[in-house]
Steps between C-alpha positions, in 0.01 A plus 500: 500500500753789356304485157213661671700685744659682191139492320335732812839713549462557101156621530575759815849628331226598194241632748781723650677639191160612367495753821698778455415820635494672154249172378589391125148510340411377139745242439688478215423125300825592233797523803534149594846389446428320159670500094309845455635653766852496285375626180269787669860604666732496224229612200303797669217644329530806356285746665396868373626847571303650739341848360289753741312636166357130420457357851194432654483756784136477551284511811387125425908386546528698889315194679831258407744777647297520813445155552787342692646848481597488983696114418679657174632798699613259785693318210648774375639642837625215653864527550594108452368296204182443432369087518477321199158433621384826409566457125160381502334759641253598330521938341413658229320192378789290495749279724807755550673215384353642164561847500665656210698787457202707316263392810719654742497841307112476435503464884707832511259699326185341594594546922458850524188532260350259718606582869622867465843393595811642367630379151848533744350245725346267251812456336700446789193240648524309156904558445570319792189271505673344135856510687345205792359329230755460268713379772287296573428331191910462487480294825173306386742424151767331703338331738337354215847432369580342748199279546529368134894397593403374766179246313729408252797373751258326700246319253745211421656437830555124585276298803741581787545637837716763336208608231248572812744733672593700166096514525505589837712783418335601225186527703722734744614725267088553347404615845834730569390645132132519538465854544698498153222351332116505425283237615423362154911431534476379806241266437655368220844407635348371831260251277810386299723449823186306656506243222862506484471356857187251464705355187842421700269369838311272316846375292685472833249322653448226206865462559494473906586829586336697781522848471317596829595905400709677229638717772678251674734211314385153557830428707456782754129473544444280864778720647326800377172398651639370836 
């Protein structure tokens, strides 16, 4: 049956976007594509000033800058984007989803207490380390965008042939985008498509329809097959 077809290919799409070669760790429960996400984007928190004289630059802070320290350099010196999968790696004790501007300057000054590198190399490690994620987090946001349109166009759609190929497409588009989008996203949409497309099979078959695939119209389907 396609339900469960869709059900397993679900499940391995998942199993697969949580495998990059930079592995997201320590994901982030506040970036699913929900009301919050709106107000956290257009009312930011405030965050403080960084200042060297009242930072914590102790010996006790040097285990978070060398911890992940290989996989951040590898983000910062790719050459294409980073994946939105990383945001959730885990540095510094926090998702680099969450980074603020005062972490990346505490990074700065902490790198070269801690590792004896350059204060010219730490800030070009972290510089362009907050470049990939930013753009990053500006892809995540409109894919996001995107998947909100595209919940609201669909939720109301009437018990139809046509309905189950706007689906269809729908479903298209989430895989063409899921490198746009963490898994938590990805999750979510999927779930909603999935009962989007158990509601309209079980309508269209109360009403003696026989949708044998969403991928194929009901009028084209034994010529397909033959």
């Amino acid at each position: 049956m396609f339900l469960n077809t869709l059900r397993s290919f679900l499940v391995i799409l998942l199993l697969l976007g949580g495998g990059t070669s930079l592995s997201a760790q320590g994901e982030n429960k506040n970036t699913s594509p929900n009301k919050d996400d709106k107000s956290a984007q257009t009312k930011p928190i405030e965050q403080p000033k960084f200042d060297k004289e009242t930072a914590d630059l102790s010996e006790e802070k040097c285990p978070q800058i060398r911890e992940g320290s290989s996989t951040i350099e590898k983000i910062a010196g790719l050459k294409d984007a980073m994946s939105v999968r990383n945001l959730t790696f885990k540095y510094f004790d926090k998702a680099l989803f969450n980074l603020t501007d005062y972490d990346y300057e505490h990074m700065k000054v902490l790198k070269p207490i801690c590792d004896n590198s350059s204060e010219d190399v730490a800030t070009l490690i972290f510089d362009k380390l907050r470049e990939k994620v930013e753009e990053a987090k500006e892809t995540r946001n409109n894919t996001v965008s995107w998947i909100k349109n595209t919940t609201e166009q669909l939720k109301d759609l009437p018990s139809d042939g046509s309905s189950i190929r706007l689906i269809h497409n729908a479903w298209k588009e989430m895989e063409n985008r899921s490198h746009e989008m963490l898994a938590t996203d990805l999750r979510y949409l999927a779930d909603f498509l999935d009962h989007l497309l158990k509601k309209h099979y079980q309508k269209g078959n109360t009403n003696g329809v026989k949708f044998m695939s969403p991928f194929i119209p009901p009028d084209t389907t034994n010529n397909t097959r033959q």
